[in-house]
SERO-4910 file (N, C-alpha, C, O; in steps of 0.05 Angstrom, whole numbers):
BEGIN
 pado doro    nc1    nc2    nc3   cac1   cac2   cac3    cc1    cc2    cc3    oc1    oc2    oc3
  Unk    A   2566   3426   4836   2584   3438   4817   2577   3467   4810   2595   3481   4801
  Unk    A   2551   3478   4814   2538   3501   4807   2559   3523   4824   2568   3542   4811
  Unk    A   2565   3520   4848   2573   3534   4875   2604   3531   4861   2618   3544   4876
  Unk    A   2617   3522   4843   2653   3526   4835   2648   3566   4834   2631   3581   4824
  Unk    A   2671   3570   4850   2681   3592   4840   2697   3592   4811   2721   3595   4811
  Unk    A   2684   3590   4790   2708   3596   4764   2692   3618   4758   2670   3625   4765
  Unk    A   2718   3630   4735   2708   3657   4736   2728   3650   4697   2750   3641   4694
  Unk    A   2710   3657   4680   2716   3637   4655   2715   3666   4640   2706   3664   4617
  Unk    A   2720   3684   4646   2718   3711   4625   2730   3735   4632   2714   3752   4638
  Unk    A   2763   3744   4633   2776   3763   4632   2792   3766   4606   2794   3754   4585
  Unk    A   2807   3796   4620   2823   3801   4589   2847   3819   4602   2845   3835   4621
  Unk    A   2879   3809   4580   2893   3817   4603   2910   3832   4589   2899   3835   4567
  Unk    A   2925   3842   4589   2954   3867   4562   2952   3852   4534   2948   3861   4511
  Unk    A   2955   3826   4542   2952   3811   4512   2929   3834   4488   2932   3845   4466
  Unk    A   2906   3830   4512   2897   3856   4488   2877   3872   4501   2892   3892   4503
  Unk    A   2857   3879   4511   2853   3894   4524   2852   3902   4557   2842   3923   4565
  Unk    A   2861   3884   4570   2869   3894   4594   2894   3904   4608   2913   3912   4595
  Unk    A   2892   3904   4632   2914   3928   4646   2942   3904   4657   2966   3908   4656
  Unk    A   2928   3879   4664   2943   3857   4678   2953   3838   4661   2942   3833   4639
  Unk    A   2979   3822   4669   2984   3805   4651   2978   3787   4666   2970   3785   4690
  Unk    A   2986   3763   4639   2968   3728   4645   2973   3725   4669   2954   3717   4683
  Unk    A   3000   3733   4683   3009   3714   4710   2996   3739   4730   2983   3730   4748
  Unk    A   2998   3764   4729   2982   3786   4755   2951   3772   4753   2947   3764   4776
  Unk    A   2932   3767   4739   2911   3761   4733   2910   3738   4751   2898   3742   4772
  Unk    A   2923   3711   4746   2922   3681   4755   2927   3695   4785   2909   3693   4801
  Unk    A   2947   3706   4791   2952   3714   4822   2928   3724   4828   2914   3709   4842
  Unk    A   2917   3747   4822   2897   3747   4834   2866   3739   4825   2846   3753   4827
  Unk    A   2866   3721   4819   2839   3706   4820   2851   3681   4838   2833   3675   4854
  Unk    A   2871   3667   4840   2878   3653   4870   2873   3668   4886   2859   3658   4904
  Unk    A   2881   3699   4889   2881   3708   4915   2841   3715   4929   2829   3720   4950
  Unk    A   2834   3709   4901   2802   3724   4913   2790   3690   4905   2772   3685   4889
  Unk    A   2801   3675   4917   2789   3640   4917   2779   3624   4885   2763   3605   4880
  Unk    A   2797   3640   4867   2774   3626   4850   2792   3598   4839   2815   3596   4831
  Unk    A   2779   3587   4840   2779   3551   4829   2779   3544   4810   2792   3524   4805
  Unk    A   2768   3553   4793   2780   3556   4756   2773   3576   4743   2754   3591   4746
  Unk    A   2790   3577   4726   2800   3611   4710   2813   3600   4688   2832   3584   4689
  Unk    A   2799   3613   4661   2802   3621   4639   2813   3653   4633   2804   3673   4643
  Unk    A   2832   3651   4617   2840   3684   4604   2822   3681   4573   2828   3662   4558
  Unk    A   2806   3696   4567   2795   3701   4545   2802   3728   4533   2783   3743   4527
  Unk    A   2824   3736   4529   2823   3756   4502   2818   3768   4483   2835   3760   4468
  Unk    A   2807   3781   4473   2793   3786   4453   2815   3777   4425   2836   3788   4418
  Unk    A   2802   3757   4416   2806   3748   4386   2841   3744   4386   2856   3752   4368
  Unk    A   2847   3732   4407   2876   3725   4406   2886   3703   4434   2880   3707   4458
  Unk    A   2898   3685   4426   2911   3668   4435   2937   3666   4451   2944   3649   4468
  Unk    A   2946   3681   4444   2973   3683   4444   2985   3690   4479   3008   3694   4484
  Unk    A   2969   3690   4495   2973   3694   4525   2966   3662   4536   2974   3656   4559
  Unk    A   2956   3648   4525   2945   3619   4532   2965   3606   4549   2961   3605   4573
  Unk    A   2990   3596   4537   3005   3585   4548   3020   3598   4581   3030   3585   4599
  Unk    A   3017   3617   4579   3031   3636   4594   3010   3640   4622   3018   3644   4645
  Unk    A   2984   3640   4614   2957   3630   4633   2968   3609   4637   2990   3610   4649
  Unk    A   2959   3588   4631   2966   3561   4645   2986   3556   4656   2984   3544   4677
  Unk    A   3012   3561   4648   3029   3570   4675   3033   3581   4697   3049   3575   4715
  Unk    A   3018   3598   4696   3009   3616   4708   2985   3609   4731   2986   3615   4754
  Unk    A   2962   3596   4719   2945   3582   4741   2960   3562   4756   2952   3558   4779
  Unk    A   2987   3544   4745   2997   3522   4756   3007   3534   4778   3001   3528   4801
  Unk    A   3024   3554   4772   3038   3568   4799   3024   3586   4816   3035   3596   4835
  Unk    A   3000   3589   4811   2987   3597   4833   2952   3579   4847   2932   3585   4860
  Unk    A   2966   3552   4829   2950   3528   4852   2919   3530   4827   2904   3513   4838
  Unk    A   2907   3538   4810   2876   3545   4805   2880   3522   4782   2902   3516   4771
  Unk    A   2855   3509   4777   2854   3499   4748   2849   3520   4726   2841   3542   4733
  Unk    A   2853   3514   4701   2848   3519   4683   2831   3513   4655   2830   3491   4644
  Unk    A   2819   3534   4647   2817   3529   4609   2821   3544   4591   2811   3566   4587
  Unk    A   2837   3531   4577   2842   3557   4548   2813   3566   4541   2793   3552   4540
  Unk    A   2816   3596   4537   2794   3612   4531   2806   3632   4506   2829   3637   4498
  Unk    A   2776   3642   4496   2789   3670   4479   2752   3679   4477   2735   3662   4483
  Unk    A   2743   3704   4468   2730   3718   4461   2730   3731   4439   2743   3752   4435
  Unk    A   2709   3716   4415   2708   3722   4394   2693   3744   4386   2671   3745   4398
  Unk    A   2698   3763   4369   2684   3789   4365   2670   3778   4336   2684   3769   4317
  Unk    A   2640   3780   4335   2620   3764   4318   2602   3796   4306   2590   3813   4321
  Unk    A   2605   3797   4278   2574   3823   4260   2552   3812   4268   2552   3789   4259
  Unk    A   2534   3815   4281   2508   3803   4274   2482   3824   4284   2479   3836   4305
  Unk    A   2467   3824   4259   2443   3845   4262   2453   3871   4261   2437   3889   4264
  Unk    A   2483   3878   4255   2496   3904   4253   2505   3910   4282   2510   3934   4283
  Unk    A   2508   3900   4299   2516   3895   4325   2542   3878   4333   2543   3854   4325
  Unk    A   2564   3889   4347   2576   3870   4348   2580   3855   4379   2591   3865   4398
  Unk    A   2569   3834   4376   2566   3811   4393   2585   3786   4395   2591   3773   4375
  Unk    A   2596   3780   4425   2635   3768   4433   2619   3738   4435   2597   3736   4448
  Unk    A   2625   3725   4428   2624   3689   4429   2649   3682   4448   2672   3683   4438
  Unk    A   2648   3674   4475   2667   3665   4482   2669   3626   4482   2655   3607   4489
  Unk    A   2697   3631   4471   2702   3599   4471   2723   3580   4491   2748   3584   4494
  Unk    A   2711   3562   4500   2725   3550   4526   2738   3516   4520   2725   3499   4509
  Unk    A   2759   3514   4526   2767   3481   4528   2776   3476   4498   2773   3453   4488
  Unk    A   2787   3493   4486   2796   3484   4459   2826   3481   4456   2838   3487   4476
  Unk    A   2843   3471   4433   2863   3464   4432   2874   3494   4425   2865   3501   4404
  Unk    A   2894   3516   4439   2900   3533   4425   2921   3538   4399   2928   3558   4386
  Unk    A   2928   3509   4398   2945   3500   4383   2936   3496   4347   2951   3496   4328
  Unk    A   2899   3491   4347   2888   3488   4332   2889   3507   4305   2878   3529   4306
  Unk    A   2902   3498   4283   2908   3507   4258   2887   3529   4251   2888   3554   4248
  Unk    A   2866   3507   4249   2835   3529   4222   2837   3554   4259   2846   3576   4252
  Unk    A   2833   3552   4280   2818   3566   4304   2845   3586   4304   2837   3607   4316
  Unk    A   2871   3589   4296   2895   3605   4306   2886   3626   4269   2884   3651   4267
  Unk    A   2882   3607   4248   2880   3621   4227   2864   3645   4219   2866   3665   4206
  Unk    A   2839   3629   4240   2811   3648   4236   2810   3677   4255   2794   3694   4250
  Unk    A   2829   3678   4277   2836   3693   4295   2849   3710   4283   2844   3733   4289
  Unk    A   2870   3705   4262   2886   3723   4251   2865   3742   4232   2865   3766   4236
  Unk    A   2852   3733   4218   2834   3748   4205   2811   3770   4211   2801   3790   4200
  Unk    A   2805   3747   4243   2790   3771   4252   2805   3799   4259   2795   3821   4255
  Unk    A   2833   3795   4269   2847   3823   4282   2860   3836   4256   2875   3854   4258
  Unk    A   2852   3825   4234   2863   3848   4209   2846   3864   4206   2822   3859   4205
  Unk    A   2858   3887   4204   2843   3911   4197   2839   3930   4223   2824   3950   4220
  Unk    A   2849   3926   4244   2844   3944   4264   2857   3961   4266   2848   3982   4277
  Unk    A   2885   3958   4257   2894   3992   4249   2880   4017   4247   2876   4039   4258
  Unk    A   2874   3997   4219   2869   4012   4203   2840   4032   4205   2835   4054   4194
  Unk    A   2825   4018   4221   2805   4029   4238   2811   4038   4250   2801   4061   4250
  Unk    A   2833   4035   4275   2840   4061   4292   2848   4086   4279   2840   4107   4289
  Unk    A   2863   4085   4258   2871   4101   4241   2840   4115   4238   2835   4129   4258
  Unk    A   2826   4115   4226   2797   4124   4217   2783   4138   4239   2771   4159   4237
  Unk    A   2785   4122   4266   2774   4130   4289   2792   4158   4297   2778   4177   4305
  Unk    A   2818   4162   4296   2841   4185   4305   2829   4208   4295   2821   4228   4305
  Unk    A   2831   4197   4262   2813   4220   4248   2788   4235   4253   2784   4259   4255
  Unk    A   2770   4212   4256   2740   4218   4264   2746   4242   4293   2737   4265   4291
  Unk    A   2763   4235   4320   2766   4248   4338   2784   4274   4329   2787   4291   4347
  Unk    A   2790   4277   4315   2814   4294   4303   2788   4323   4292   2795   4347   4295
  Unk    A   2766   4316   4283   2752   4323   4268   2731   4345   4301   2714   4362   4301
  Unk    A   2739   4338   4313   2721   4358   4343   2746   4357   4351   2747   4344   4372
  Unk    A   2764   4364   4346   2788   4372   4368   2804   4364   4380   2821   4377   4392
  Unk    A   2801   4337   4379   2828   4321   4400   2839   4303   4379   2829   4283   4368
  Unk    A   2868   4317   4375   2887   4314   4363   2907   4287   4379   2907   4285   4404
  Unk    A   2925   4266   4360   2942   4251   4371   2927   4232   4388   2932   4222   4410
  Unk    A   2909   4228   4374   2889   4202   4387   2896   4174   4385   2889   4158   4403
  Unk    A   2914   4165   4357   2923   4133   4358   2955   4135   4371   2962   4116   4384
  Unk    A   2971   4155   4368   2991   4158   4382   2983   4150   4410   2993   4131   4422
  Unk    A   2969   4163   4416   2964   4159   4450   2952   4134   4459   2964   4120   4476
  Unk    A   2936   4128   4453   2925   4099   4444   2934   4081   4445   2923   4063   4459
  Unk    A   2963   4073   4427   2983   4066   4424   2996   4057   4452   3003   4034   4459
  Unk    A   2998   4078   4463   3013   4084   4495   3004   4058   4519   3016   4048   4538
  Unk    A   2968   4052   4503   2965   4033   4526   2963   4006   4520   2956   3987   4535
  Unk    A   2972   4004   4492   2971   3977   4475   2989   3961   4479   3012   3964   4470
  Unk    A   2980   3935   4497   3001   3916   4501   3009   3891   4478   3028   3875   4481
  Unk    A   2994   3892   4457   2996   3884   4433   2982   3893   4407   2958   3886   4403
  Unk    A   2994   3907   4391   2998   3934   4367   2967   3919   4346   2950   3927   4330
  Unk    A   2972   3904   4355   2955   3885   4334   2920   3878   4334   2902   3870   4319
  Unk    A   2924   3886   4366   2893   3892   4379   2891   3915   4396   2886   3913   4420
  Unk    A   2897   3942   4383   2885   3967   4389   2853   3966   4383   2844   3956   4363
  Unk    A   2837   3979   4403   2815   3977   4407   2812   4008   4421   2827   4025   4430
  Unk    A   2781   4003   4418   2763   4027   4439   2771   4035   4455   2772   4059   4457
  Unk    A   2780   4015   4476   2786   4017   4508   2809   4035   4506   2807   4055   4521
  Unk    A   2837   4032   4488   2856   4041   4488   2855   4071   4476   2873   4087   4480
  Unk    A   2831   4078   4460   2834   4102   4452   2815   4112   4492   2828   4125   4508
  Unk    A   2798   4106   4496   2785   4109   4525   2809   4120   4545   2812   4144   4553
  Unk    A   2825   4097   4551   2845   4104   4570   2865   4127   4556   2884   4135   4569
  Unk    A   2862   4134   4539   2872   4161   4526   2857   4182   4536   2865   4196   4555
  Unk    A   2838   4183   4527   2817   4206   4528   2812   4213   4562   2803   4233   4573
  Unk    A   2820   4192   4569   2810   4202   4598   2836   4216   4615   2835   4234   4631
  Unk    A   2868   4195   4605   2887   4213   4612   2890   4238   4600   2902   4254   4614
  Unk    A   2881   4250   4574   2885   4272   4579   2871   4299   4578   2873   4320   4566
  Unk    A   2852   4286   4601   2825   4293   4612   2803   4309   4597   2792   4330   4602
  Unk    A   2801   4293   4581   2781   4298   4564   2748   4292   4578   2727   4304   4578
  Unk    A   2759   4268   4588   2732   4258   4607   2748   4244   4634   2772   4240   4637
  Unk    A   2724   4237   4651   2733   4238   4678   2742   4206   4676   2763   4197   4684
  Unk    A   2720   4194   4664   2731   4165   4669   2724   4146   4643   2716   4160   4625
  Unk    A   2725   4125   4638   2720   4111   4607   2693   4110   4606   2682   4118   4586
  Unk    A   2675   4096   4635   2643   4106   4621   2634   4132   4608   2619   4134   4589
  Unk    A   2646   4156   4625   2642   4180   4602   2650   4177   4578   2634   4182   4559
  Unk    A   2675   4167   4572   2685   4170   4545   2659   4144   4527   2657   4145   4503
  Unk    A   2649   4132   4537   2627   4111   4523   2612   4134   4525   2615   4146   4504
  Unk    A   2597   4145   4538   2578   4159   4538   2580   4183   4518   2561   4189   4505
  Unk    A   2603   4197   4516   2606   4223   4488   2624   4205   4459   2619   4210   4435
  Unk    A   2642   4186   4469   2650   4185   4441   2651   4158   4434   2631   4145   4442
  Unk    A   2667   4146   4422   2665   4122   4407   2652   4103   4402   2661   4084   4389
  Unk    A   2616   4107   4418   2599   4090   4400   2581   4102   4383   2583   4126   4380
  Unk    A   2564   4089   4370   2553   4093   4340   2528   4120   4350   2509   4122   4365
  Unk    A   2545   4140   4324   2529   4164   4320   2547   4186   4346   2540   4207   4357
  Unk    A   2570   4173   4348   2590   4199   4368   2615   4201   4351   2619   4189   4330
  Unk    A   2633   4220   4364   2657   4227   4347   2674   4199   4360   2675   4189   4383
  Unk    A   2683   4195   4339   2707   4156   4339   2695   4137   4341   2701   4122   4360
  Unk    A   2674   4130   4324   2658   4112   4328   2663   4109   4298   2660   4128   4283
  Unk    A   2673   4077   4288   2683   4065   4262   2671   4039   4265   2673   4026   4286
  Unk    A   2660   4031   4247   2648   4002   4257   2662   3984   4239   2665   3989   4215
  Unk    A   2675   3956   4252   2698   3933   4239   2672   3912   4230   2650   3907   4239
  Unk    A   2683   3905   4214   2671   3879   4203   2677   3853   4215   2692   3840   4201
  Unk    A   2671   3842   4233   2683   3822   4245   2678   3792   4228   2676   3791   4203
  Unk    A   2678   3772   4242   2672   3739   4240   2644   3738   4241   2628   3751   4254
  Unk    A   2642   3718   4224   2608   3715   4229   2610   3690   4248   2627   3674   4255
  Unk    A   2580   3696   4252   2568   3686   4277   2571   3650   4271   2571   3635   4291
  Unk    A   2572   3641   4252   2579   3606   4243   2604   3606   4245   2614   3594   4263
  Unk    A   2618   3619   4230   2649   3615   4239   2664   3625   4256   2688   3627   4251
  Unk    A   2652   3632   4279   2668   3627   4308   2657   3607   4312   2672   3588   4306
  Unk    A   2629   3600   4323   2627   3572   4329   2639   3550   4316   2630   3528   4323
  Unk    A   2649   3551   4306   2655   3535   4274   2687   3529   4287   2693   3506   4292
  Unk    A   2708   3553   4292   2734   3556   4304   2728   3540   4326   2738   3518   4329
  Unk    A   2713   3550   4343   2719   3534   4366   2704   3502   4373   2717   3489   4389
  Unk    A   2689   3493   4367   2676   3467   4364   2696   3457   4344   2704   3437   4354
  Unk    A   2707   3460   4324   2732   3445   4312   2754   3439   4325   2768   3419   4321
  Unk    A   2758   3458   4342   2782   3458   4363   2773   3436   4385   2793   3434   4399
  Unk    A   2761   3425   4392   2750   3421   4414   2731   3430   4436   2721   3414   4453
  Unk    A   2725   3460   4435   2720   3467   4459   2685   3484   4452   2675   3487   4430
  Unk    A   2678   3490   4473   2647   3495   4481   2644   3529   4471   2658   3547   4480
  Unk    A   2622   3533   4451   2618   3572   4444   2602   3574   4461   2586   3557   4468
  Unk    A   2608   3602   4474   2581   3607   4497   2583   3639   4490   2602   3653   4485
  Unk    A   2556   3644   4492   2539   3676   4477   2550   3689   4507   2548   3678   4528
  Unk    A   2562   3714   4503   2587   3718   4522   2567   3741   4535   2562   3755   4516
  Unk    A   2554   3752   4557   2538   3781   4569   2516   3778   4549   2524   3792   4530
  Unk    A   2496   3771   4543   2477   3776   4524   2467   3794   4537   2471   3814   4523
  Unk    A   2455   3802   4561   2443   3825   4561   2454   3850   4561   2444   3866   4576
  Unk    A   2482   3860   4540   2486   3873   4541   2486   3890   4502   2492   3912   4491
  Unk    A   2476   3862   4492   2455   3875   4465   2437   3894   4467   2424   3893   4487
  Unk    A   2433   3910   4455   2416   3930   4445   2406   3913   4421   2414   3921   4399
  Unk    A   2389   3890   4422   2377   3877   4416   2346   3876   4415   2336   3876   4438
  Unk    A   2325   3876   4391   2295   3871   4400   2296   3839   4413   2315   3823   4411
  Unk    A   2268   3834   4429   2264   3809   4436   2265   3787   4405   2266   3763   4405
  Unk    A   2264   3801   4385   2265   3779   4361   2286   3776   4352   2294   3754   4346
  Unk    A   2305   3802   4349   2326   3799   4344   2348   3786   4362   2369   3781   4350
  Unk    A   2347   3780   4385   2355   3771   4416   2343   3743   4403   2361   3728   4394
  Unk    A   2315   3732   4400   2312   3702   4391   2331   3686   4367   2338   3663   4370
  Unk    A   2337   3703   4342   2347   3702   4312   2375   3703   4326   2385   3682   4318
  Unk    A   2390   3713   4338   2414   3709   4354   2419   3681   4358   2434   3667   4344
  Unk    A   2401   3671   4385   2405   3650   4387   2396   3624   4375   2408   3603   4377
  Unk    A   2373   3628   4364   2368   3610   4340   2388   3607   4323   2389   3583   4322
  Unk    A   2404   3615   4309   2427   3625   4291   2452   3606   4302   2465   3589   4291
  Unk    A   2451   3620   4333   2472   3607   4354   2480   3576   4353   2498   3565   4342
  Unk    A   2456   3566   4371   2444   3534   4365   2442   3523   4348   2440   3499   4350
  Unk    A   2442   3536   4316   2436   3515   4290   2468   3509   4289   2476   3486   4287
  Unk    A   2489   3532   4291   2511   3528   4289   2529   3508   4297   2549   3500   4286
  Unk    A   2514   3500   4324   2525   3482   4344   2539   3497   4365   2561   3488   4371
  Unk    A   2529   3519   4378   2529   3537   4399   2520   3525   4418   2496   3518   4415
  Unk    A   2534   3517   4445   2523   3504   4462   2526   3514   4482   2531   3498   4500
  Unk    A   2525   3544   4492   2530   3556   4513   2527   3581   4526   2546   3596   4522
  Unk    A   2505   3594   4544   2508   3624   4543   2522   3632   4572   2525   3615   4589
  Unk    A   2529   3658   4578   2539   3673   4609   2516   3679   4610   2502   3694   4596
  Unk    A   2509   3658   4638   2487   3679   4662   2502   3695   4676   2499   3719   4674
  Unk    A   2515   3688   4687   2526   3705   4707   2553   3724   4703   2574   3713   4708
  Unk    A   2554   3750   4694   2575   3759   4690   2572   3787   4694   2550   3797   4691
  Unk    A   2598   3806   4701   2593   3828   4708   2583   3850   4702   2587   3868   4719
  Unk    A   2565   3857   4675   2547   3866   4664   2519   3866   4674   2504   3886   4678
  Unk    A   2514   3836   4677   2490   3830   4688   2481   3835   4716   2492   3833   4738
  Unk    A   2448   3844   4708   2432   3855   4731   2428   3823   4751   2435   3800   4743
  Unk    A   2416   3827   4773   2403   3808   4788   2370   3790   4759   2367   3768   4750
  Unk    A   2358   3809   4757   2341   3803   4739   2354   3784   4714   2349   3761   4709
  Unk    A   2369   3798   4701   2385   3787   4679   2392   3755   4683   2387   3736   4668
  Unk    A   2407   3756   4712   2424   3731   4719   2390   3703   4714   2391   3679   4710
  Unk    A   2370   3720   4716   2352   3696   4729   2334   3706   4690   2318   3687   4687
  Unk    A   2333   3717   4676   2326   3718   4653   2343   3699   4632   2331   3684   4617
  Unk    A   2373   3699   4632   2386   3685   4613   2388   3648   4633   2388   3628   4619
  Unk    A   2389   3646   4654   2385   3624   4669   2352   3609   4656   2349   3586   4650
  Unk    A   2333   3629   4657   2314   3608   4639   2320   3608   4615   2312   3589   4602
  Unk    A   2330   3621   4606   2339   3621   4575   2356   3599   4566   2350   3588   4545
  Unk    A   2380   3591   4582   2393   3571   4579   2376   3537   4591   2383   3514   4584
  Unk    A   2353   3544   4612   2334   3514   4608   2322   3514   4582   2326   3496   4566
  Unk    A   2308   3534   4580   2289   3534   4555   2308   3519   4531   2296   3503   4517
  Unk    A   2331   3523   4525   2354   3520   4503   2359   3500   4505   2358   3485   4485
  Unk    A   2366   3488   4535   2385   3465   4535   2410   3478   4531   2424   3469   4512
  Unk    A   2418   3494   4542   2446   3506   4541   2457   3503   4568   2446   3500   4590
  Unk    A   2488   3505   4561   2505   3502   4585   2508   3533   4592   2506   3555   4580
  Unk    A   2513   3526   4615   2524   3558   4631   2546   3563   4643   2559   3548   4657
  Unk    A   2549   3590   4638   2581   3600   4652   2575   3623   4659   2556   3637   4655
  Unk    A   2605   3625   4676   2599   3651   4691   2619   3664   4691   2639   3649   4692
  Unk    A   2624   3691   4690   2659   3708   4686   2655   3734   4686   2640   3744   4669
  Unk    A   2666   3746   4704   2664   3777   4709   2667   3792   4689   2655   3814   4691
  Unk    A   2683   3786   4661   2689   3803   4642   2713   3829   4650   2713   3851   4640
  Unk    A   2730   3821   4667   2756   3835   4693   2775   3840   4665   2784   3823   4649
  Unk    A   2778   3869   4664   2799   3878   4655   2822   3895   4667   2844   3899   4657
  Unk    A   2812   3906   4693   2824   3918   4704   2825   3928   4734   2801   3933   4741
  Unk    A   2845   3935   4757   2825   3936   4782   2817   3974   4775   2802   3981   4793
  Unk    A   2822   3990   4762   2798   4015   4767   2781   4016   4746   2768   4037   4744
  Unk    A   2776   3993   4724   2753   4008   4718   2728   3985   4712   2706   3992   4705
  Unk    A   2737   3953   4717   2715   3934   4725   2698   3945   4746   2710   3956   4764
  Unk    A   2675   3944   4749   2658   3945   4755   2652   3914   4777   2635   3915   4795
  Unk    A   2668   3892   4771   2669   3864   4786   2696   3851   4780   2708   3849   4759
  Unk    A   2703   3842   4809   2728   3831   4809   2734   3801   4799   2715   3785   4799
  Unk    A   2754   3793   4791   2756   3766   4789   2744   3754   4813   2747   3764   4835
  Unk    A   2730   3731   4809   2718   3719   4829   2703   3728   4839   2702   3717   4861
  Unk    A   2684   3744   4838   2666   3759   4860   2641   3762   4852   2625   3779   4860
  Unk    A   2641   3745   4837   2599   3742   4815   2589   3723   4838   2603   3706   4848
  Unk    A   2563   3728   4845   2549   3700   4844   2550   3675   4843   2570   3673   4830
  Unk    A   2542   3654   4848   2545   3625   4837   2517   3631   4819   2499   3648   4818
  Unk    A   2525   3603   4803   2507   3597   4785   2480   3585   4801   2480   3573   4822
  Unk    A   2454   3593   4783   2444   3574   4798   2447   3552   4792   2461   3542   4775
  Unk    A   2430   3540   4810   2433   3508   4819   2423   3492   4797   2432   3470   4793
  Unk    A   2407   3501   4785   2385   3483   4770   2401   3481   4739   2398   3466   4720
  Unk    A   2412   3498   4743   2433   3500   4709   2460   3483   4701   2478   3485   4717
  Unk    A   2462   3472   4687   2486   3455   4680   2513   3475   4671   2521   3490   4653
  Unk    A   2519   3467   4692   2550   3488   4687   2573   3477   4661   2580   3454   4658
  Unk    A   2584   3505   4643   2597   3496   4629   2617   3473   4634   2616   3453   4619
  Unk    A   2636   3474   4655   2654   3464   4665   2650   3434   4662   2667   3418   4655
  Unk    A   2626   3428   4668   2620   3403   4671   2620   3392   4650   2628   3369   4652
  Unk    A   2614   3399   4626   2611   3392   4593   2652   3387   4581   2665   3372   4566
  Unk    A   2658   3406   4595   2684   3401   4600   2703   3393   4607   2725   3397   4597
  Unk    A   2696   3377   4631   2713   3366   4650   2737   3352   4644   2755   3351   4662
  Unk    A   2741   3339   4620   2759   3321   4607   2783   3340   4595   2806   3332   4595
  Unk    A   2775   3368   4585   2791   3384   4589   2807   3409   4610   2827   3424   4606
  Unk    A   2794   3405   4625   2804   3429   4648   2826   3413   4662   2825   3390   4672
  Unk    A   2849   3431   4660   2877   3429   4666   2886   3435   4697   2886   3459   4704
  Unk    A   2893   3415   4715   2892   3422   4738   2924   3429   4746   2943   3428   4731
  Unk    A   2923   3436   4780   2950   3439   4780   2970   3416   4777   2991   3417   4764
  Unk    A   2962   3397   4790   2979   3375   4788   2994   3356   4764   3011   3338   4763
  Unk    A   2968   3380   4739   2971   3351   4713   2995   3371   4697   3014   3361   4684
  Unk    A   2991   3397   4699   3003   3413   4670   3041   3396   4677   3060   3401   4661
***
C-alpha cells in the first residue's frame, strides 16, 4: 500500500489555486494517480464538485481541506482527510477561520501602498476565485504581473513575509481546534510540510507534542517542499510517534509548483500510510 500513487494535498480557484476541482481530477488521472484529495485552504466548498470529478475521471477519492493553525507565532496548515464535509461544528469552524481576510488584505494593500505599489487588493482581486479567501499568493500573482518581480518566489523573497513591505499577520485556529474539526467529523489531522517551519528542534517537538495530545494522528513525509533528507527525517518522526503518513505535492498550479500532481516519491515502505487508517472512507469510482 506504501507504493499507491495518491497525492492527498492540492489547492484549486476554490482558493488558492490556478485549476478547478474537475482540471485538477483530470490531471492527476492523467499523471496516474490513484487517489486524490482537493485540500483548500480553510474551505470546503469545492468537495462535492472533486468527487465528481474524481468519478469522471476513474481516481478514488477523499474529502480533504487544509487548516491554517497560530502556533509559536508561526502559521502552520493541519491538513484534514476522510471527514464528513457536511459536518456542522467542521463547516462552522471554517467559516471563522476565513473571517477577517479582507480585511487583512486591506492592511497588506496599504502596507505595499506605503513603498510604491499602488492598487494592490484591486489587482489581487483579479486572481481570486473566491472573494472570501484572498491571500498572499493572490497579491504574488499581482506583483509579478505587473512586473514588479520576475516570479512569486521573488515576490516571497522582497515582500509579504514577516519584516517586508505586505506582510500582516492573521490570527488563525488554534492548533486543538482544527484537530478538534476534523476528528469530530470523522476524518484523520495530518501536520501538513513540517519541514517547512522555521521552527527550533524544541519548538518542532512542542508542535507535535501539542499535536498528539489533541488527537493528531498524522504527519506529510512526502510532499513537494520536502528535501530527500526531510522525506527520511519526518518518516522517522512518524515511527518514533506512531503516526500515520501521507503524501501530496501541495500542486497549485502548472507554472509555479515546483511538483506535479502525482510525481512525489512513494512512501516508504516501513510507514503506515494514511489511506489505510482510512480505508472505510475513501470513495471509489464505482461507489459515488
Amino acid at each position: 500500500m506504501s507504493i499507491l500513487n495518491a497525492d492527498l494535498h492540492c489547492h484549486s480557484t476554490v482558493s488558492d489555486g490556478t485549476l478547478s476541482p474537475e482540471a485538477l481530477a483530470q490531471r492527476a488521472a492523467a499523471n496516474g494517480v490513484e487517489l486524490w484529495a482537493l485540500t483548500d485552504h480553510d474551505e470546503i466548498g469545492g468537495q462535492a464538485r472533486a468527487r465528481d470529478a474524481a468519478r469522471a475521471a476513474g481516481i478514488a477519492w477523499l474529502s480533504g481541506v487544509e487548516v491554517s493553525v497560530s502556533f509559536c507565532g508561526e502559521t502552520v496548515h493541519i491538513v484534514g482527510l476522510g471527514f464528513d464535509p457536511e459536518d456542522p461544528q467542521l463547516v462552522a469552524g471554517l467559516g471563522q477561520t476565513r473571517g477577517g481576510r479582507e480585511a487583512r488584505a486591506r492592511d497588506m494593500a496599504a502596507s505595499l501602498a506605503q513603498v510604491g505599489i499602488h492598487g494592490a487588493f484591486e489587482g489581487a482581486l483579479t486572481y481570486v476565485g473566491n472573494p472570501d479567501l484572498i491571500s498572499r499568493t493572490h497579491f504574488a500573482r499581482y506583483l509579478v504581473e505587473i512586473g514588479v518581480c520576475h516570479d512569486t518566489p521573488e515576490v516571497f523573497r522582497r515582500f509579504l513575509t514577516q519584516g517586508k513591505p505586505g506582510f500582516v499577520p492573521h490570527r488563525w485556529a488554534g492548533l486543538g481546534e482544527a484537530v478538534r474539526w476534523i476528528r469530530d467529523a470523522g476524518g484523520i489531522a495530518v501536520v501538513a510540510h513540517p519541514g517547512r517551519y522555521r521552527f527550533s528542534p524544541t519548538e518542532e517537538y512542542a508542535l507535535f507534542t501539542e499535536f498528539t495530545g489533541h488527537g493528531g494522528q498524522g504527519v506529510e513525509v512526502v510532499t513537494g517542499s520536502h528535501t530527500t533528507a526531510e522525506y527520511q527525517k519526518y518518516a522517522d518522526l512518524a515511527i518514533e510517534l506512531d503516526l500515520v503518513a501521507s503524501r501530496g505535492s501541495d500542486f497549485h498550479s502548472p507554472t509555479e509548483s515546483r511538483t506535479d500532481l502525482g510525481k512525489l516519491p512513494f512512501l516508504p515502505g516501513k510507514l503506515s500510510p494514511v489511506w489505510e487508517a482510512l480505508d472505510a472512507r475513501i470513495v471509489r469510482p464505482e461507489a459515488v
